[in-house]
C-alpha positions as CSV (number, residue, x, y, z in Angstrom):
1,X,168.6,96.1,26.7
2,X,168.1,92.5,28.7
3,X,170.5,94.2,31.3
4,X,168.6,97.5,32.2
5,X,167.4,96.5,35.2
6,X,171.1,95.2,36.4
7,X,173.0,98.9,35.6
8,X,176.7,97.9,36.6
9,X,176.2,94.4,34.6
10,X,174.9,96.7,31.8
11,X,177.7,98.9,31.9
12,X,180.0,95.9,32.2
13,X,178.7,94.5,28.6
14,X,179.1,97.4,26.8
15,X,182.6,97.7,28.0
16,X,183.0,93.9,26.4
17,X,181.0,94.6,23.6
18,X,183.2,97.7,22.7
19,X,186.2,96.3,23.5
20,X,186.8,99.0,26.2
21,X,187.5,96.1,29.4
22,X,190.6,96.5,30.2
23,X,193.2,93.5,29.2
24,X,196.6,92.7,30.8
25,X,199.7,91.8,29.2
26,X,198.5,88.3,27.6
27,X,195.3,90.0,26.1
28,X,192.8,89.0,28.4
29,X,189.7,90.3,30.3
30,X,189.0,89.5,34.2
31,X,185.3,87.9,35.1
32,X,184.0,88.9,38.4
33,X,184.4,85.6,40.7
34,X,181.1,85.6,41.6
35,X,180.2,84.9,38.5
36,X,182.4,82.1,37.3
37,X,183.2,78.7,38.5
38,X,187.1,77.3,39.8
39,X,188.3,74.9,38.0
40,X,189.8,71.6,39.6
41,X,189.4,69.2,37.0
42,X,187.5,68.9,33.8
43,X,184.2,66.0,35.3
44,X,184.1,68.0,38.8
45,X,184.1,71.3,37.5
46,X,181.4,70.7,34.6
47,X,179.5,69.0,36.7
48,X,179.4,72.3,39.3
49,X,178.8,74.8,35.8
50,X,175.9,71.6,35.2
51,X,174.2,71.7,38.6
52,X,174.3,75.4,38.8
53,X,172.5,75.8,35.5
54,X,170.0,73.0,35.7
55,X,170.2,71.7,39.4
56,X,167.7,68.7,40.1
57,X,166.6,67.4,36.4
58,X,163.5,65.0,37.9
59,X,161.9,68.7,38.5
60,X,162.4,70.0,34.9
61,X,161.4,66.2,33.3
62,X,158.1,66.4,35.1
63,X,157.4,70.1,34.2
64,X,160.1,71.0,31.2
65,X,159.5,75.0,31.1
66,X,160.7,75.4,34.5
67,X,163.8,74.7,31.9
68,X,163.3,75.5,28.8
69,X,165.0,79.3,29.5
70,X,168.0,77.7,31.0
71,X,171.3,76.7,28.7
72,X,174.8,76.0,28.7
73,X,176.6,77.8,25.7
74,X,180.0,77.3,24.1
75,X,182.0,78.3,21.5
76,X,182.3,75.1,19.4
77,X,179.7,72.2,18.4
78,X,181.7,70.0,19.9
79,X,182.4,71.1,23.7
80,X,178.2,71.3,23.0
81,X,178.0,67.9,21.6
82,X,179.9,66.8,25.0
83,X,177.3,68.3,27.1
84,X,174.1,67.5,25.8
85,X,175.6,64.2,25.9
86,X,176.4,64.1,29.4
87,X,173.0,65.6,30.6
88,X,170.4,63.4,28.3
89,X,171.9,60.7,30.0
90,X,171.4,62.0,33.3
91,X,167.9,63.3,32.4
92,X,164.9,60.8,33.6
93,X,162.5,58.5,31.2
94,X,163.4,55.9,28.6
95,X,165.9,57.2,25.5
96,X,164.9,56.9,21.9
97,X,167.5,56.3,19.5
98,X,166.5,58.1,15.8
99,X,169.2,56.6,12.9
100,X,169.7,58.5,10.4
101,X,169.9,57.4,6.8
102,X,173.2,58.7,5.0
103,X,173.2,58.5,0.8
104,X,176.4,59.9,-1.0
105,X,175.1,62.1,-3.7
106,X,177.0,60.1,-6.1
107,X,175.6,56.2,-5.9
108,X,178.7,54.4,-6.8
109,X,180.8,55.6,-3.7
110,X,178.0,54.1,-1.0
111,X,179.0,51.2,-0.5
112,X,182.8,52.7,0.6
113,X,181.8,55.7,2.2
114,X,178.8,54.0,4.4
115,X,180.3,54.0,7.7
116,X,182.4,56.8,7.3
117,X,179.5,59.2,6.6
118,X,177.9,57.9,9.9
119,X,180.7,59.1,11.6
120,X,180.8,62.5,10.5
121,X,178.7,65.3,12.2
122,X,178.8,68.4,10.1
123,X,178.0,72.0,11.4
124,X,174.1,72.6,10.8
125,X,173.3,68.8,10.3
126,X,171.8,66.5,13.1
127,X,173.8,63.5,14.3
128,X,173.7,60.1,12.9
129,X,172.1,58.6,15.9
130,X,170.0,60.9,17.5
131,X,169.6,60.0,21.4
132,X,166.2,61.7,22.5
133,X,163.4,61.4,26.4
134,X,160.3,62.8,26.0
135,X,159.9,66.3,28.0
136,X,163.7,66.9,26.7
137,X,164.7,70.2,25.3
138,X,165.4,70.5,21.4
139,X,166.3,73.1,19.0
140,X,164.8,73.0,15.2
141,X,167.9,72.5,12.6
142,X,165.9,74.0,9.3
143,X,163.1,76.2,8.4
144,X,160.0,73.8,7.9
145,X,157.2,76.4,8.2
146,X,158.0,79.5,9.3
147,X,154.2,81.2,9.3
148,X,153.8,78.1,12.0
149,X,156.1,78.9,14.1
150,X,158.8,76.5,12.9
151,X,161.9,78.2,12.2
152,X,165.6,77.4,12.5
153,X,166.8,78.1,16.2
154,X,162.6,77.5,17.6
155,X,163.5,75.8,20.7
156,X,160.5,72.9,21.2
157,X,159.9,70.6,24.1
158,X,159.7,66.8,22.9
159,X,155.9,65.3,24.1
160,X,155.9,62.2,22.0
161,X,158.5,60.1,20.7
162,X,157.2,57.8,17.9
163,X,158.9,55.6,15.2
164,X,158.3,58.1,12.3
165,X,157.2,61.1,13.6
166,X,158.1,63.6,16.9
167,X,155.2,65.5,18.5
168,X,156.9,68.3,20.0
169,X,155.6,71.4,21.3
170,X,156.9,75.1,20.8
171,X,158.2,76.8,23.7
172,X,159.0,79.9,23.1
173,X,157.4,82.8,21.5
174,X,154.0,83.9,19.5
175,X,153.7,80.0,19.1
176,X,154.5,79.2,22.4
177,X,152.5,75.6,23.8
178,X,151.3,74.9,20.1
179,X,151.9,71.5,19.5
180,X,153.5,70.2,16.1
181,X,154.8,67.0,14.3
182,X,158.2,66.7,13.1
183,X,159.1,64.1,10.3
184,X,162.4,62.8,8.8
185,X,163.7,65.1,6.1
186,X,166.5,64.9,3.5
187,X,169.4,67.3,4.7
188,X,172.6,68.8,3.0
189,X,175.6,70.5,4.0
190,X,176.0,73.8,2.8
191,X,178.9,73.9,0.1
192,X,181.1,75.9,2.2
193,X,181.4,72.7,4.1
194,X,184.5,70.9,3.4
195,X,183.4,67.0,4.1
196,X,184.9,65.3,1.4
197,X,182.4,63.5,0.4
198,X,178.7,65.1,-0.7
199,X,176.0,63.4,0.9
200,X,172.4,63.7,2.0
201,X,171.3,62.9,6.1
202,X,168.0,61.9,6.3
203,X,166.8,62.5,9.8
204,X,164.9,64.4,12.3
205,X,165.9,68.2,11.7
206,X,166.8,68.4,15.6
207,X,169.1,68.4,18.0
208,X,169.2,68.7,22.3
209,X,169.4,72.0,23.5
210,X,170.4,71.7,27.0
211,X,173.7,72.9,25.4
212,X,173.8,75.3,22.2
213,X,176.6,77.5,20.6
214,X,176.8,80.9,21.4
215,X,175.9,82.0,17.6
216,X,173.5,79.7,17.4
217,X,172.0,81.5,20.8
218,X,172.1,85.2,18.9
219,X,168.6,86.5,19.5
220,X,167.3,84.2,22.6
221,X,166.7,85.4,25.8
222,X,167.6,83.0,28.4
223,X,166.8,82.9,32.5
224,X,169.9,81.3,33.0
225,X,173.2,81.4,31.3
226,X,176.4,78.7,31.8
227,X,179.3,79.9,29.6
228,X,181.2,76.7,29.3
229,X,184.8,77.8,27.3
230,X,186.7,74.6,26.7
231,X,188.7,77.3,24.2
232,X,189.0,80.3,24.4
233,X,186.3,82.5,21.7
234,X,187.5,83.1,18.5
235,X,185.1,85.5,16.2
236,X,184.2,88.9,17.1
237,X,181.6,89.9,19.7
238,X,181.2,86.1,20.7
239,X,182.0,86.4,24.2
240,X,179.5,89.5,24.4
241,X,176.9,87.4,22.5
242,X,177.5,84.6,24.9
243,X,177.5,86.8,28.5
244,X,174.4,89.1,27.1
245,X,172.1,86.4,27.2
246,X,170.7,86.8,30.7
247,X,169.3,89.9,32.4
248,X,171.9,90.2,35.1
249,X,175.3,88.8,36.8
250,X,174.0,86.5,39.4
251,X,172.2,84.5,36.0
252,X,175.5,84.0,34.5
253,X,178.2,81.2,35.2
254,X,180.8,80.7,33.3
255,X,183.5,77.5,33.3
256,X,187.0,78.5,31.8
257,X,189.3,75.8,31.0
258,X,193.0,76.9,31.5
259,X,195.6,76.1,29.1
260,X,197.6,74.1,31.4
261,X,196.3,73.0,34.5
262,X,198.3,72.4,37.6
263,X,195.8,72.7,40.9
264,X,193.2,74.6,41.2
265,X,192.9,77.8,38.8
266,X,191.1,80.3,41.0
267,X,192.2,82.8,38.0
268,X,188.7,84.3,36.0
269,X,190.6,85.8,32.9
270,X,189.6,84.8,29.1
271,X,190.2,86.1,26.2
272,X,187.7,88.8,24.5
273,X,187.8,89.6,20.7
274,X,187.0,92.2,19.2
275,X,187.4,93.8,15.6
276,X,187.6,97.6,16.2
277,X,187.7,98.2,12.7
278,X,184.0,96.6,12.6
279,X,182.7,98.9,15.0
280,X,184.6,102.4,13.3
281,X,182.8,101.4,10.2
282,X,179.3,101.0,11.8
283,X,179.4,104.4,13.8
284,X,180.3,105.8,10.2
């Protein structure tokens, strides 16, 4: 539906989508070079998928929607945790540091566990220290008020960076340019999460969104699309999700780091999963 305007792209994602592209012997698709970048190296080659997604950033911190529809996706919170890292520090104006507070549910075991809970970062939490500059990108963690506007995955641009408080404003959608105040909140992980030790974050329900993952970017709509696979994707449809994103082939660049790397991989193959089973049952 984002595609119809870009027919062979179109055509192209339904073929991924259904599992129909054809594979060669090791089980993997071929991306049109045009619309992925060579690898040479893991710094040069992120910082090309960077600069073709975002290009000069003292543009976008001076007017941040010029941005807001532009994101890097990957397949795992970490490979995104690597690249929101490496662009807040590029992006201009002075960085606010938010610490969290971390309590183990049991009272006894803080004193132990203190430092070690600091370093964890679960799936669905924000970080222990949360690095932010004002007119930088974020995406909401939790739903605070939805009939505001402020649901999880509302992608708000940060306007005021206070000790207590953010003022943020909401980029996208019905709410779009409304302007709201985000506190510190007690968060949990779910119970599916296996971190050892139950405990509560108590932090700004936030995180950057230069870089998301691609299920956290099911439903958006981007300008732009960098598809940055440090691994290979690993659940069904997630490489569709991740391609799908844009309206057409020239908005899409994608980064894929080979196995083994000896030179420079010209090769645009990467793995596409697919559950066929999945889709038998739906047309049923």
């Amino acid at each position: 539906m984002r595609a119809v305007m870009d027919h062979s792209f179109s055509e192209f994602l339904l073929r991924i989508g259904e599992g129909r592209e054809p594979e060669d012997e090791d089980g993997k698709i071929s991306l049109c070079k045009d619309m992925t970048i060579p690898y040479d190296g893991k710094e040069a080659s992120l910082n090309r998928l960077i600069e073709s997604i975002f290009g000069d950033l003292n543009v976008y911190s001076s007017n941040p929607y010029q941005m807001i529809n532009r994101c890097i996706l990957s397949g795992t919170n970490n490979a995104v945790d690597d690249v929101n890292q490496l662009i807040i520090d590029r992006f201009p104006r002075d960085p606010h540091t938010y610490v969290s507070s971390d309590r183990t549910l049991n009272e006894r075991d803080q004193g132990d566990y203190e430092d070690f809970l600091n370093s964890l970062n679960p799936k669905g939490l924000p970080p222990h220290k949360l690095i932010l500059k004002e007119n930088c990108p974020i995406i909401l963690l939790r739903n605070l008020n939805p009939m505001e506007g402020l649901c999880n995955g509302t992608r708000l641009i940060c306007r005021e960076l206070r000790h207590n408080t953010i003022c943020a404003e909401i980029a996208v959608g019905q709410y779009r340019g409304k302007r709201v105040f985000l506190p510190k909140i007690p968060l949990q992980t779910s119970d599916s999460e296996k971190n050892g030790i139950p405990f509560k974050r108590t932090q700004f329900p936030v995180k950057l969104c230069f870089a998301m993952t691609i299920n956290k970017s099911q439903g958006q709509t981007l300008d732009y699309v960098g598809i940055y696979l440090r691994e290979p994707v690993f659940s069904h449809g997630q490489l569709y999700v991740a391609i799908s994103r844009a309206k057409s082939s020239s908005a899409v660049k994608a980064l894929i780091v080979p196995a083994t790397y000896r030179g420079v991989v010209t090769e645009c193959k990467t793995r596409n999963v697919v559950f066929h089973e999945v889709l038998e049952l739906a047309r049923q």
